[in-house]
Each structure stands twice: as structure tokens, then as C-alpha cells.
TORBA-91060 format. One line per field, with one value per residue: y, z, x of N, C-alpha, C, CB in turn. Coordinates in Angstrom, 2 decimals. Atoms other than C-alpha are relative to their C-alpha. Glycine has a CB too. Layout:
! residues N
nY = Y, ...
nZ = Z, ...
nX = X, ...
caY = Y, ...
caZ = Z, ...
caX = X, ...
cY = Y, ...
cZ = Z, ...
cX = X, ...
cbY = Y, ...
cbZ = Z, ...
cbX = X, ...
END
This chain:
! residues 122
nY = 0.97, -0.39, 1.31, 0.34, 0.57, 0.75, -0.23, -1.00, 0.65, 0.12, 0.28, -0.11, -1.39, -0.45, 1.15, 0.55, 0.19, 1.49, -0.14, 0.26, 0.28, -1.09, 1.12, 0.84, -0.96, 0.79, -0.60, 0.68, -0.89, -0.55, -0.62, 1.15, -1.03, 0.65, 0.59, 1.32, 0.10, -0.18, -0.76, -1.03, -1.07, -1.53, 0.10, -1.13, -0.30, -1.20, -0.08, 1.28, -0.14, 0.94, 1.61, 0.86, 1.06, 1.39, 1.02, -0.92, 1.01, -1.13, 0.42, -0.91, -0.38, -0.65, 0.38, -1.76, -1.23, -0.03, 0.12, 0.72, 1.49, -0.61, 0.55, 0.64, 0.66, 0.48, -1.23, 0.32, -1.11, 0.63, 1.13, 0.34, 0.83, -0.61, 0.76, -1.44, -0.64, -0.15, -0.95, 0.47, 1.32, 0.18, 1.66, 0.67, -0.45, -1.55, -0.94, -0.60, -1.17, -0.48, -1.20, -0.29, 1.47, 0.51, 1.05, 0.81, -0.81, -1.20, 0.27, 0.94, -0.53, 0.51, -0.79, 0.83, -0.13, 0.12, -0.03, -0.35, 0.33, -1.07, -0.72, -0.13, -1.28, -0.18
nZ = -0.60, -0.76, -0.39, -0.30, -1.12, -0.25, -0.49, 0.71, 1.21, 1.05, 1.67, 0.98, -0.29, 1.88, 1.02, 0.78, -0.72, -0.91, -1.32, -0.28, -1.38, -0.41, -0.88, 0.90, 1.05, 1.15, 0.75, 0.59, 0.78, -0.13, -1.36, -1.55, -0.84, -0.64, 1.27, 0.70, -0.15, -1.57, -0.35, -0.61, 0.23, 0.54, 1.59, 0.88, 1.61, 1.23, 1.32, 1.01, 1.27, 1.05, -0.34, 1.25, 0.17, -0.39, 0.74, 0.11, 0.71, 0.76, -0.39, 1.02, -0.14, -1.59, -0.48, 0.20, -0.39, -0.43, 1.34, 1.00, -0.79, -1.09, -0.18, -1.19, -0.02, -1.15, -0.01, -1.61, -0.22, -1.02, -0.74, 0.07, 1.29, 0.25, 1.13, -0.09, 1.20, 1.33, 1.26, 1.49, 0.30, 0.21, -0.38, -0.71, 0.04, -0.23, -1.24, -0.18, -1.51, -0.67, 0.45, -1.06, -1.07, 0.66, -0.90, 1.03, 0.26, -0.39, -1.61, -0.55, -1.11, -0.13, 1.02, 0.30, 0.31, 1.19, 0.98, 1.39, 0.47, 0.56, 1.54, 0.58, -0.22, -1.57
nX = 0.89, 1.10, 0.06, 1.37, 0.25, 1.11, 1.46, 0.35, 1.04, -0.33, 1.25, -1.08, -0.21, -0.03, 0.03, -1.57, -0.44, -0.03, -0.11, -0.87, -0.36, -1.01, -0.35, -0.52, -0.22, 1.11, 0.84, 1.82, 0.57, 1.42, 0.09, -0.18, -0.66, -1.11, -1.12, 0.56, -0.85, -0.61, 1.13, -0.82, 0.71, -0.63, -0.10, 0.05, 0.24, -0.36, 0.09, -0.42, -0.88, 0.40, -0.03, -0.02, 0.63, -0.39, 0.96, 1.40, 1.13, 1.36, 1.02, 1.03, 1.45, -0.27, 1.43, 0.18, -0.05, -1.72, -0.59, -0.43, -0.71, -0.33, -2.01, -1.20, -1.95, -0.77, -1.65, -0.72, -1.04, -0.94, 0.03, 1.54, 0.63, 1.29, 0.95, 0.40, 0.20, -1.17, 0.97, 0.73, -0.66, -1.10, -0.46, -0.97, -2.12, -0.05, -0.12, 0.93, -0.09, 1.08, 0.29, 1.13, 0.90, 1.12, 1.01, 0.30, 1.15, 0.11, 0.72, -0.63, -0.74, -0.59, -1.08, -0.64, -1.86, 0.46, -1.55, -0.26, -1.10, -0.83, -0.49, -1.08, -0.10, 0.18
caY = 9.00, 9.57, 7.94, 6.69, 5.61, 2.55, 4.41, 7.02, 6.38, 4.68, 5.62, 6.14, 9.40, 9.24, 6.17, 5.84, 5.12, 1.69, 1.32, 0.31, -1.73, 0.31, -3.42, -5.61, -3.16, -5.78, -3.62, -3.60, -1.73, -1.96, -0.42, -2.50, -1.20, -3.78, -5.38, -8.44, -9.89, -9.05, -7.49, -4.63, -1.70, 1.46, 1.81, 4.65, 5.61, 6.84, 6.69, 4.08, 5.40, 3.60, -0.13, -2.91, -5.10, -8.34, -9.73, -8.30, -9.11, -7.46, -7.87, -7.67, -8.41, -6.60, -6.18, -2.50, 0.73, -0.75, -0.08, -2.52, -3.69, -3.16, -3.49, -5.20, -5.26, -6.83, -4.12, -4.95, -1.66, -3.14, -5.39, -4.51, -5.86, -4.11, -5.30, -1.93, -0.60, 0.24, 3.74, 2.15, -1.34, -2.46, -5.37, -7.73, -5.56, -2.03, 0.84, 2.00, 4.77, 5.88, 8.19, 8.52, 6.52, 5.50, 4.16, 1.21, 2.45, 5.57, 6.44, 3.75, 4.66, 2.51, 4.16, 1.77, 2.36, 3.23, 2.78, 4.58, 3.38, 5.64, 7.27, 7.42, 10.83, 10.86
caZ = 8.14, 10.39, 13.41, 15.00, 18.51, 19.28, 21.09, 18.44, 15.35, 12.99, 9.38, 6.33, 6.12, 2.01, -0.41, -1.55, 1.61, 4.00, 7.26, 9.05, 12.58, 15.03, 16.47, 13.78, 10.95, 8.77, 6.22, 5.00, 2.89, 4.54, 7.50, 10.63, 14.28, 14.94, 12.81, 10.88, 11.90, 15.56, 16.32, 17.66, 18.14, 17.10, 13.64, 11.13, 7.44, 4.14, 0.51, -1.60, -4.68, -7.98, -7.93, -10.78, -11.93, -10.58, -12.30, -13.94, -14.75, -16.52, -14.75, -17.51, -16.12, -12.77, -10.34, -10.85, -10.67, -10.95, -14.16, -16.86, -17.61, -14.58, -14.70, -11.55, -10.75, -8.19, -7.60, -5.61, -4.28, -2.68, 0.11, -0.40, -2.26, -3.38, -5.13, -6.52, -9.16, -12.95, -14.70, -17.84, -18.81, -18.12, -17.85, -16.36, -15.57, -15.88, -13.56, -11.88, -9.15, -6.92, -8.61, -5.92, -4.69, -6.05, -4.62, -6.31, -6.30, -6.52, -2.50, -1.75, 1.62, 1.15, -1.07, -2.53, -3.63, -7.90, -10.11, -13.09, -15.43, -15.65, -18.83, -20.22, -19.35, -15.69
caX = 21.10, 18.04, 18.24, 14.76, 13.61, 11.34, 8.77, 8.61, 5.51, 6.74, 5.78, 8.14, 9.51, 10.79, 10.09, 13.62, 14.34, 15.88, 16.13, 19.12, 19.33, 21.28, 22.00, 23.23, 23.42, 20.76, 18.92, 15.14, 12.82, 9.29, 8.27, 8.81, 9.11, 11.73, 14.53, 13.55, 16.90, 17.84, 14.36, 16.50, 14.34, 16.64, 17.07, 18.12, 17.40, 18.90, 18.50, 18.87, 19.99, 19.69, 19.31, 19.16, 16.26, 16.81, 13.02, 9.95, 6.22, 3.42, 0.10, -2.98, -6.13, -6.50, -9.42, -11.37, -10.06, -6.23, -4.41, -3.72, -0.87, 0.26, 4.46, 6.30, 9.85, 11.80, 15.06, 18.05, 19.69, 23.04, 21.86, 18.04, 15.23, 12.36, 9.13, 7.59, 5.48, 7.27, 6.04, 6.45, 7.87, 11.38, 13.81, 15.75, 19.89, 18.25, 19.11, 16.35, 15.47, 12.49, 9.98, 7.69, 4.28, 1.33, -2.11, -3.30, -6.70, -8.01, -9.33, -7.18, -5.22, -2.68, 0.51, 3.26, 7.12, 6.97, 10.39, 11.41, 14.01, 17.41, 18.49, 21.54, 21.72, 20.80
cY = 0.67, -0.76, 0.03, -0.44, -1.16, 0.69, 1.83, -0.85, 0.02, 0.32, 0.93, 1.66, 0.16, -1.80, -0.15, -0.10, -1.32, 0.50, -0.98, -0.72, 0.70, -1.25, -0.92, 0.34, -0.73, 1.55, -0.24, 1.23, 0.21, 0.14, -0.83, 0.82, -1.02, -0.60, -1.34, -0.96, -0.61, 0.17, 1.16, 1.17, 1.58, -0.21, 1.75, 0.04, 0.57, -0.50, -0.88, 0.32, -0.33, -1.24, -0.74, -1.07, -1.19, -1.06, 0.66, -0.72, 1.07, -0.89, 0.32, -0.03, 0.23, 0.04, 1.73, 0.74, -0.04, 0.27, -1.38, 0.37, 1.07, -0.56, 0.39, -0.15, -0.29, 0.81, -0.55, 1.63, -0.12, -0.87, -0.33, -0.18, 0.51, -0.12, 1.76, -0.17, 0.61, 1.27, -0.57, -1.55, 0.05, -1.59, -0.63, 0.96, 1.44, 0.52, -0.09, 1.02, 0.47, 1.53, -0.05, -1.16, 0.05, -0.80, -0.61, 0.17, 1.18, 0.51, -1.04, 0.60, -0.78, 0.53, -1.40, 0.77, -0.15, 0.41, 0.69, -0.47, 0.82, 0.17, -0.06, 1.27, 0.41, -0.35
cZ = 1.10, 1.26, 0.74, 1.57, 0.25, 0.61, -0.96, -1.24, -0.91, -1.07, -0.64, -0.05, -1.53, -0.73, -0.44, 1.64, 0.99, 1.19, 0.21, 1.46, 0.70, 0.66, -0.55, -1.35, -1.15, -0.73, -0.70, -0.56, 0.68, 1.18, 1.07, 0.96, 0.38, -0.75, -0.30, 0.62, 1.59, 1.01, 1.02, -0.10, -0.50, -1.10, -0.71, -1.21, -0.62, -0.93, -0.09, -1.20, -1.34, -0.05, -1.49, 0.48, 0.12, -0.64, -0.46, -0.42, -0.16, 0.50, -1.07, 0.44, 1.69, 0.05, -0.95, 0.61, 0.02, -1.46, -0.43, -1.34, 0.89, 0.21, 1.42, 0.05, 1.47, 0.33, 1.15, -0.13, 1.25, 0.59, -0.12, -0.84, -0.16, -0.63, -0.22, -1.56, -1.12, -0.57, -1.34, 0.32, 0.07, 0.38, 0.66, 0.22, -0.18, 1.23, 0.31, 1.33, 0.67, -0.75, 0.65, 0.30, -0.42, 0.94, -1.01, -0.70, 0.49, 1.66, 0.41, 1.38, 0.03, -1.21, 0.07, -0.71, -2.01, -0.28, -1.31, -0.29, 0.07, -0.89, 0.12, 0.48, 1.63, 0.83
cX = -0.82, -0.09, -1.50, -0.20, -1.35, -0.83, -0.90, -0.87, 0.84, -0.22, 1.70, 0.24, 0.43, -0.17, 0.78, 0.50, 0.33, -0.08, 0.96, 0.04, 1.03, 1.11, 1.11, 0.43, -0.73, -0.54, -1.00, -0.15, -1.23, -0.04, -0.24, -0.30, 0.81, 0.77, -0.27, 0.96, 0.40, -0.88, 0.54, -1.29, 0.56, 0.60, 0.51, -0.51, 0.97, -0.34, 0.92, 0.66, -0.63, 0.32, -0.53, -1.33, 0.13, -1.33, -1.35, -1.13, -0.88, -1.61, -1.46, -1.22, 0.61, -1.31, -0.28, 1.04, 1.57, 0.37, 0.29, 0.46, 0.29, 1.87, 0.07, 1.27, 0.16, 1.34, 0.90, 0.56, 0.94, -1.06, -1.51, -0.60, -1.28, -0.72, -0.80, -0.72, 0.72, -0.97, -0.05, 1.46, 1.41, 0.72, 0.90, 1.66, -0.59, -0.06, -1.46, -0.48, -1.72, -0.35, -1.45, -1.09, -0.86, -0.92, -0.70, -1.43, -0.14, -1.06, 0.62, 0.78, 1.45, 1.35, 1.42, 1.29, -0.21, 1.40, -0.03, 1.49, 1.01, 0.75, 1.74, 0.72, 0.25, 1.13
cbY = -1.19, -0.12, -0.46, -1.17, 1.14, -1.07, 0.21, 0.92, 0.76, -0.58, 1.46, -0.74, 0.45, 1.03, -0.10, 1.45, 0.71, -1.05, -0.11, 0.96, -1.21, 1.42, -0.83, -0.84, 0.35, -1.19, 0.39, -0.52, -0.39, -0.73, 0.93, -0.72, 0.89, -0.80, -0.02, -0.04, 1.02, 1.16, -0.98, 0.37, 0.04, 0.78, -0.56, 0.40, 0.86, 0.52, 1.22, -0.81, -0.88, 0.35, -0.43, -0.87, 0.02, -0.05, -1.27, 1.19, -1.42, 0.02, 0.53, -0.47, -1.38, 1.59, -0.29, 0.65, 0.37, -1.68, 0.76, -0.68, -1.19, -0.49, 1.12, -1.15, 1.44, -1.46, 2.09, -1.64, 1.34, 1.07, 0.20, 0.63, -1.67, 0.77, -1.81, 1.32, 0.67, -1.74, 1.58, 1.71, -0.50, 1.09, -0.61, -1.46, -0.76, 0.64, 1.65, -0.88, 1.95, 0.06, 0.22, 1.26, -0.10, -0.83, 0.71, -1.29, -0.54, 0.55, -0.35, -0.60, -0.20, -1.10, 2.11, -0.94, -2.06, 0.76, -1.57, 1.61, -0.32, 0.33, 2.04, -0.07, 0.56, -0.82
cbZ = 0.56, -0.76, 0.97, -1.00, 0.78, 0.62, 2.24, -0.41, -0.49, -0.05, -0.19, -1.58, 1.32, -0.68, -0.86, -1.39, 0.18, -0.06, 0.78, -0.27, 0.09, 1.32, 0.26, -0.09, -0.28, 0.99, -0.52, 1.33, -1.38, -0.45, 0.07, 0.48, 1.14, 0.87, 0.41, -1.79, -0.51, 0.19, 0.65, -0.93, 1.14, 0.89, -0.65, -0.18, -0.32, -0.33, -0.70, -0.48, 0.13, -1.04, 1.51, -0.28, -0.70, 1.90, 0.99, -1.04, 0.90, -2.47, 1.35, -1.49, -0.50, 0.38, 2.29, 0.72, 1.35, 0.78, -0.07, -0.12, -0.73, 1.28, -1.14, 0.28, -0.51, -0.26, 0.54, 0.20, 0.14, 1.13, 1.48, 0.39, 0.17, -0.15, 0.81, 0.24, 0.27, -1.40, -0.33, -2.09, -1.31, 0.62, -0.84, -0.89, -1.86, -0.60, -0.26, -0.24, -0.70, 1.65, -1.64, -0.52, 1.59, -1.12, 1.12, 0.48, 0.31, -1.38, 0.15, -1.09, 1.41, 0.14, 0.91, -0.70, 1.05, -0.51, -0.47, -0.27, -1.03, 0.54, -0.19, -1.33, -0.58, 0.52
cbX = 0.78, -1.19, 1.35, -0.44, -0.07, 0.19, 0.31, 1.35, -1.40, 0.04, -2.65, -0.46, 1.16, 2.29, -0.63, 1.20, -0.36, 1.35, -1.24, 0.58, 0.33, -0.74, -1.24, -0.77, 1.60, -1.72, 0.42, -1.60, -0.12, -1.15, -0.97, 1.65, -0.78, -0.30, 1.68, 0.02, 0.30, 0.87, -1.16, 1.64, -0.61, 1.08, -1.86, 1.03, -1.08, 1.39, 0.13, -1.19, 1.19, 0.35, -1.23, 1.74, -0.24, 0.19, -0.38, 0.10, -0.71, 0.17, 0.03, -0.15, -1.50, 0.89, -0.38, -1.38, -0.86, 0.86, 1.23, -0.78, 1.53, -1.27, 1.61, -0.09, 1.59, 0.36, -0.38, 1.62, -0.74, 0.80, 0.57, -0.72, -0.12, -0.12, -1.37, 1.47, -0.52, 0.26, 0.63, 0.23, -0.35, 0.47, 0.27, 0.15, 1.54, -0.98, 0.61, -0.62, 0.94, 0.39, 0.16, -0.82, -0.36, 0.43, -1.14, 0.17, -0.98, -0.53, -1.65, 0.90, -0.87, -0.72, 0.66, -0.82, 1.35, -1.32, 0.54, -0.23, -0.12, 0.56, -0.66, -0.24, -1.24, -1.12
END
């Protein structure tokens, strides 16, 4: 774990990654500077792991410049809940793990959390 200081800049440090209250021990996924929870300001990180599809949806018409379809999942990993981009289609009870970040458009500045399914193998 990583631990963090409120007057240090916040910004994500890996995309498979939560954050932890140092206060209440709540756990989140998106970048705060204070705990959703407790609003505690000292927090840590680690890896999430692989986490299960809890709901999916296939987006088909999109604005410009976004892919279509565009696969959604909802992931729980343990306590957290993550809405994220799908490299390719999957469903409801599959594994699934962080395979990096994606911007929805291209020049976009804004980068988002992207799931791949895991194999049999993996």
C-alpha cells in the first residue's frame, strides 16, 4: 500500500488501483481528496486484482469520434465497484481485470479505467 497525504496532488498513480481511508478504512475507486465516507483526508492505495461482472450494456449509437458498440461493465472487486470500459464484450459472473486506460475520444484529456475478461489460463 501507498500511503498519501492531504496536502499532497492528488491524481491516480495505477488504474487497477483503490484507495483506502486511513480513518475508517471505507474503500473507493475514483479519485477523491477526501473519503466519501468519513471525509478523512489520509488515505492509501493498492491493487485490486480481478473482480466479477456484477452488470453489462452495449452502447451502439455514440456521439463522434467514440467507438461503436461501445461495451460497459459494472465490476465489483471485493468491497469496490467499478463502472469501466470492456475490450471486447462480456457478461454478467465473469472474471475480469484492469488492462489499462483509454480516452473516449481521440485528444480527449480525460482517460477512463478499461476491463478485460480473464482466461482460463490466466
Amino acid at each position: 500500500m501507498t500511503r498519501h497525504d492531504p496536502h499532497d496532488r492528488i491524481e491516480r498513480i495505477g488504474v487497477e488501483e483503490a484507495f483506502q481511508c486511513s480513518h475508517c478504512g471505507h474503500r473507493w475507486y475514483y479519485t477523491r481528496s477526501y473519503c466519501p465516507n468519513c471525509r478523512g483526508e489520509t488515505f492509501e492505495t493498492d491493487a485490486l486484482g480481478v473482480g466479477t461482472v456484477v452488470a453489462v450494456t452495449t452502447v451502439e449509437v455514440t456521439p463522434p469520434d467514440v467507438r461503436s458498440p461501445n461495451w460497459l461493465a459494472l465490476a465489483r472487486f471485493d468491497d469496490v465497484r467499478v463502472l469501466a470500459q470492456l475490450e471486447a464484450p462480456a457478461s454478467k459472473g465473469d472474471r475480469v481485470r484492469f488492462s489499462g486506460e483509454y480516452r473516449l475520444r481521440s485528444g480527449d484529456e480525460h482517460r477512463g479505467p478499461r476491463l478485460t475478461v480473464v482466461t482460463e489460463e490466466e
